[in-house]
N, C-alpha and C positions, 0 to 999 in steps of 0.2 A: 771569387778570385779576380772575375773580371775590374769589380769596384777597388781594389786594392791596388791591381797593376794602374789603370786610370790615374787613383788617387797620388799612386808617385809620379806619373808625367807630370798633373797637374802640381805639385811640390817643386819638380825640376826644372820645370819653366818658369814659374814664379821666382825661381832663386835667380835665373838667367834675366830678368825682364828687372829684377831687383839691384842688381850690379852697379856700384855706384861708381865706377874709376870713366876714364874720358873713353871717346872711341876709340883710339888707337891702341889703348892697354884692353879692350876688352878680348877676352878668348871665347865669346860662345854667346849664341842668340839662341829665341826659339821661333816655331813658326805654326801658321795653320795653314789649309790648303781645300781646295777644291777642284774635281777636275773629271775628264769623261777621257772613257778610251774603249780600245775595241778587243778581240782574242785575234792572235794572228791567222787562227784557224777558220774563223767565220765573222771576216769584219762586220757582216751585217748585224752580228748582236752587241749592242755595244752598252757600257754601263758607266755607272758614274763611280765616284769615290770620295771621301770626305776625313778629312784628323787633324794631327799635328803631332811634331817632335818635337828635336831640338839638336843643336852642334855644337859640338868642343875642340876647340882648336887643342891642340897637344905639341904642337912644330910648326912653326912658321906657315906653310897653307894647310898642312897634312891634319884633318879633324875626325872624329870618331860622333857619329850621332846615333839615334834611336826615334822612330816616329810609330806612331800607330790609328787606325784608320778606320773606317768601313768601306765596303767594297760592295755591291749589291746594281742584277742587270737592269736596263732601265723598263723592260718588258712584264718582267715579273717580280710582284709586288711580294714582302717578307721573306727572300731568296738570298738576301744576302751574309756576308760573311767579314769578318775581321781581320786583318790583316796585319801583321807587324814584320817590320826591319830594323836591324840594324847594321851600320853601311860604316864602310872610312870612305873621306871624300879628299878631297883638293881644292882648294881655294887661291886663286889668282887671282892677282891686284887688289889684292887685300886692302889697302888702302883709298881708293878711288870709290866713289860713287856705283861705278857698273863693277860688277863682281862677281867673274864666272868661276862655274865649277863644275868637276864630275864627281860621280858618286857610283859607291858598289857595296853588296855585300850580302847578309842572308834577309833571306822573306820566309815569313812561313803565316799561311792562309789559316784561319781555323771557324770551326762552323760544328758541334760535335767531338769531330776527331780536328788532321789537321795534316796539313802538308805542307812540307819542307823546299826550298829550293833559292833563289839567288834573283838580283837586279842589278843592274846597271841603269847609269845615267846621266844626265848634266842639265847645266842650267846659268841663269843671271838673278844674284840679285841687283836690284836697283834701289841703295838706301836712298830715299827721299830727303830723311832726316838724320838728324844721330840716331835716332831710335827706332824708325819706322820705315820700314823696306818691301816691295813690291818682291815677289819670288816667281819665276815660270822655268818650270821643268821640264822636260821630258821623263818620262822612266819607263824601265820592259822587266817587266817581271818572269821569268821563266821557273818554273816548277819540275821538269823531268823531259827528254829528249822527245816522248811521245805525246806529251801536253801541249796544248797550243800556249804561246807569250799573251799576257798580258801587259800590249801598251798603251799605255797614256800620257798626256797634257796637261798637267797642275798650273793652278795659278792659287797663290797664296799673299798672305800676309808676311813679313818676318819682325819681328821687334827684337832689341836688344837694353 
């Protein structure tokens, strides 16, 4: 299951990365990312995370994306778990260079079984090029009133 879910990211980025029309007509890049964070309940343990999605503009800044990830502490080694969302965001000044945004929507953690719950976030890209853009996030992943948030710091790639 896992190899199939993959195998379409990997399809829907390449269609994204394959878009032949100029910058300004484009509606949707995709991205990769890397990044460390901590649980709000014991910053001392803190972990890394590692994927990529992708974003579709649908309205003027208003887009709908999906990424998916690994998640894993940085103390304890084959601990980790997988991670996906999918979020609508916002997109401001769409046209310039710096290009901020926030973002929201559901997470669900899985490792075995799997749990449910929601993030929030925002960020700048900085396209360099037409095609090739710096990303840095923040995001908080929260799971259930009595779980602690996971938040983190992404820096990624974005190409279009």
């Amino acid at each position: 299951m896992r190899k199939v879910f993959l195998a379409t990211i990997v399809i829907v980025l390449a269609q994204m990365v394959a878009h032949g029309q100029s910058s300004q007509e484009r509606k949707g890049w995709g991205y990769v990312f890397g990044g460390a964070g901590a649980s709000s309940g014991d910053f001392s343990r803190g972990y890394f995370q590692f994927g990529g999605g992708g974003d579709l503009l649908a309205y003027k800044g208003l887009g709908f994306g999906a990424e998916i990830g690994y998640l894993a502490p940085f103390e304890a080694k084959g601990e980790g778990a997988g991670l996906f969302s999918a979020n609508t965001s916002y997109h401001f000044a769409r046209s310039s260079k710096v290009v901020p945004f926030v973002t929201g929507g559901f997470s669900s953690v899985f490792r075995g079984g799997s749990s449910q719950g929601g993030n929030i976030g925002g960020g700048v890209h900085y396209w360099m090029n037409d095609h090739l853009g710096l990303r840095f996030e923040l995001r908080d992943h929260i799971f259930s009133s009595d779980s602690p948030q996971l938040i983190q710091f992404r820096i990624g790639l974005s190409f279009r």
